[in-house]
C-alpha positions in Angstrom: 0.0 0.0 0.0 1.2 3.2 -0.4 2.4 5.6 2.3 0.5 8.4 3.1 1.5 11.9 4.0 0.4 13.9 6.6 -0.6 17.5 6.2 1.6 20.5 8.3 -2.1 21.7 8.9 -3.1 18.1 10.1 0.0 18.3 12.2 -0.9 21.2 13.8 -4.6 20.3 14.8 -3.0 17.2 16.0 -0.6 19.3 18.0 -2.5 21.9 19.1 -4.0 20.5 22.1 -0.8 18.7 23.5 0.9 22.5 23.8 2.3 23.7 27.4 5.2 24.8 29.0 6.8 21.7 29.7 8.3 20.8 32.8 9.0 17.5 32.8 12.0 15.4 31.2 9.9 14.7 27.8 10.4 18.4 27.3 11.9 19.1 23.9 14.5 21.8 24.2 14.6 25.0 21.9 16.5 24.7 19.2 19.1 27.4 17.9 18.0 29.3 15.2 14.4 28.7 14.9 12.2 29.2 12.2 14.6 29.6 9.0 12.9 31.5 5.9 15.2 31.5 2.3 16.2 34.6 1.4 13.8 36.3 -1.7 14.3 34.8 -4.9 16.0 31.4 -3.7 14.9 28.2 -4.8 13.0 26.7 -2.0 13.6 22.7 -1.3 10.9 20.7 -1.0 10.6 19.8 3.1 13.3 16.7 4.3 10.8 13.5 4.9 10.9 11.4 8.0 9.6 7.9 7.4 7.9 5.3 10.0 9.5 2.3 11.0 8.1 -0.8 11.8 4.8 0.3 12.0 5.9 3.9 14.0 7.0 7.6 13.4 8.1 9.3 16.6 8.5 12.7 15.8 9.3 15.5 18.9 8.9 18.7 18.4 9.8 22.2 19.9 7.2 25.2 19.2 9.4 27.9 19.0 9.3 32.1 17.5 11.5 34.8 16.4 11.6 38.2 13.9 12.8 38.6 10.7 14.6 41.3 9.6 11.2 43.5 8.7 9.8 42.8 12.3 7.1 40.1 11.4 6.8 37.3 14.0 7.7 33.9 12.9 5.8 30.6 14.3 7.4 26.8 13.6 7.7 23.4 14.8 11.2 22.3 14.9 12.8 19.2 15.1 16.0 18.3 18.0 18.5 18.4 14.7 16.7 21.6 12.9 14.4 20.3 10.6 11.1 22.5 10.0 7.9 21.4 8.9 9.0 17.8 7.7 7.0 15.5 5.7 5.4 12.8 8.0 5.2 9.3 5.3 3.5 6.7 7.3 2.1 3.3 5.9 -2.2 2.8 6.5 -2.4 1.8 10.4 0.8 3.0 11.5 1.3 4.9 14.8 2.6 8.4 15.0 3.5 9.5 18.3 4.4 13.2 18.8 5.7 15.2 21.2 5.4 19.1 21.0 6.8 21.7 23.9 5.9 25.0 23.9 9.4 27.0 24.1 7.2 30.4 23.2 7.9 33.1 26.0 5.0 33.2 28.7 2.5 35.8 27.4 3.0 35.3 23.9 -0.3 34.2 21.8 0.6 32.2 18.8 -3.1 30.9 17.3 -3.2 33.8 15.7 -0.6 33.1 13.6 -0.9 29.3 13.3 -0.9 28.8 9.4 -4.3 27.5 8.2 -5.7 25.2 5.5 -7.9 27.0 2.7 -10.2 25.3 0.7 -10.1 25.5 -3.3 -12.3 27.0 -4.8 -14.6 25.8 -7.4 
């Protein structure tokens, strides 16, 4: 069968709920550099893939922010080695376990710039 992918926006419902400030030693810790953007008029990459194993995808994750140079806040999911917004492959009835910790600074609110899935229009 083939392997299906999992949407960044299915991710992030997915993820949503499981965000706090975590305390305990599953914590994922922030990762240098967050949130990397190409510079204007590069050729963007197509996202690395991370593939399940033996039936399961563990993925952790740390929610992190920063500016860019024209003051605009930046929102992203990282990875322990850097990777942002991989492609999750997973076979039909796999398991994907995820782990997300919120490394935002208390206070700041970022729903309101959580990317979101648009419809097409007919």
């Amino acid at each position: 069968m083939p392997r299906k992918s999992l949407s960044w926006s299915t991710l992030i419902a997915l993820s949503a709920f499981s965000l706090a400030h975590a305390q305990s030693a599953d914590a994922v810790a922030p990762v240098a550099n967050p949130c990397p953007r190409p510079a204007a008029g590069s050729v963007v990459q197509n996202p690395r893939a991370l593939f399940s194993s033996n039936g399961v995808l563990t993925v952790r994750f740390s929610y992190q922010h920063r500016f860019d140079a024209a003051n605009r806040e930046l929102f992203c999911l990282m990875t322990s080695d850097g990777l942002q917004n991989p492609t999750l492959r997973l076979n039909p009835g796999d398991h994907l376990v995820i782990t997300a910790t919120n490394n935002l600074p208390k206070g700041t609110t970022p729903w309101r710039s959580m990317p979101r899935t648009v419809a097409p229009q007919p």
